[in-house]
C-alpha positions as CSV (number, residue, x, y, z in Angstrom):
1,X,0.0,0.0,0.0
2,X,1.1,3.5,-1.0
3,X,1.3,6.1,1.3
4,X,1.5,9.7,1.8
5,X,4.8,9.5,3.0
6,X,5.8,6.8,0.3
7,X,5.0,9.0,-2.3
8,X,7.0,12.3,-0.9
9,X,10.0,9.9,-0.3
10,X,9.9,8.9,-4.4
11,X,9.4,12.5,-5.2
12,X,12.8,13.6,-2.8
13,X,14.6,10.6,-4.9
14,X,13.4,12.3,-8.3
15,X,14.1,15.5,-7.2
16,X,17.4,14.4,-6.3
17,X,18.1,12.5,-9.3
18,X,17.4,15.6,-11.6
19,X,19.6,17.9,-9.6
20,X,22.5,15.7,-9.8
21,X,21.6,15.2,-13.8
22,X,21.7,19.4,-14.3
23,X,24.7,19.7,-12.3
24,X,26.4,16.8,-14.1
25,X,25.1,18.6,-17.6
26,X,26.5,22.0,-16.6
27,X,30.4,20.2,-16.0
28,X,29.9,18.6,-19.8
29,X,29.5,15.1,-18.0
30,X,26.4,13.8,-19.5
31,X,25.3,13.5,-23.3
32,X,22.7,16.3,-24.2
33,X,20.3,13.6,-25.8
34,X,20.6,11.1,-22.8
35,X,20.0,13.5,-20.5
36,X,17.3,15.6,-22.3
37,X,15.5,12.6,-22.1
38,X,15.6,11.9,-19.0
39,X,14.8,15.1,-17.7
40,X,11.8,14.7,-19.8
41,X,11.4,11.2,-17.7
42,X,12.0,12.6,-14.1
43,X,9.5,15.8,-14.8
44,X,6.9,13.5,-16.0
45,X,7.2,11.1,-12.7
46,X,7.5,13.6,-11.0
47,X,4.3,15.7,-12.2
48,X,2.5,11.9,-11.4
49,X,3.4,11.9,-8.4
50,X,2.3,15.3,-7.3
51,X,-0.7,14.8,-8.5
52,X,-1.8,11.1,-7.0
53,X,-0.6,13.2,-3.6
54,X,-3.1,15.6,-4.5
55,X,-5.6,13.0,-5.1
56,X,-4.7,11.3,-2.1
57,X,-5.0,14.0,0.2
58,X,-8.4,15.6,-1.8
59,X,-9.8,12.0,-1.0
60,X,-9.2,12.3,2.5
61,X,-10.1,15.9,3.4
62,X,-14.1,14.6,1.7
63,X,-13.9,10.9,3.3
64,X,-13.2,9.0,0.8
65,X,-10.2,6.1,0.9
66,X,-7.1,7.7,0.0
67,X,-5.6,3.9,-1.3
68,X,-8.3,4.4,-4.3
69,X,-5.9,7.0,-5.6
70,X,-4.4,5.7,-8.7
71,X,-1.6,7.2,-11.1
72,X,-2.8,9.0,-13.9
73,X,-1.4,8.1,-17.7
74,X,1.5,10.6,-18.4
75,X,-0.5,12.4,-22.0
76,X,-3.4,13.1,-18.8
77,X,-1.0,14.5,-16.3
78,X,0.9,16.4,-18.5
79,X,-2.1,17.6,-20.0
80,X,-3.4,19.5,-17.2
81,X,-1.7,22.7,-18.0
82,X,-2.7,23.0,-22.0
């Protein structure tokens, strides 16, 4: 079972993980494709993970079981802002 706590601990690895990619890309150590892409990876797990927090924590402040939160589909998530 997920929780809230589970979900903030993947999103501090993420976070992590793309700070040490941008610091790696500004000292020349990373290929520019490689790590475009996977900058593109982190934002969009990152972005789900936000948001299934957010659903987690709606579902509790109106009753509802948080576990019944599920990850969206990355075109959804990402989708939010267009």
């Amino acid at each position: 079972m997920t929780t809230d706590q589970d979900i903030l601990s993947s999103i501090s690895s993420l976070v992590a993980e793309e700070k040490d990619l941008r610091e790696r890309r500004e000292r020349g150590d990373t290929d520019p494709e490689t790590e475009l892409a996977r900058l593109r990876e982190l934002e969009t797990q990152l972005d789900q993970c936000w948001d299934l927090l957010r659903q987690r924590r709606a579902k509790k402040e109106f009753g509802d079981d948080p576990s019944t939160a599920k990850v969206r589909p990355p075109d959804e998530v990402e989708g939010y802002l267009s």
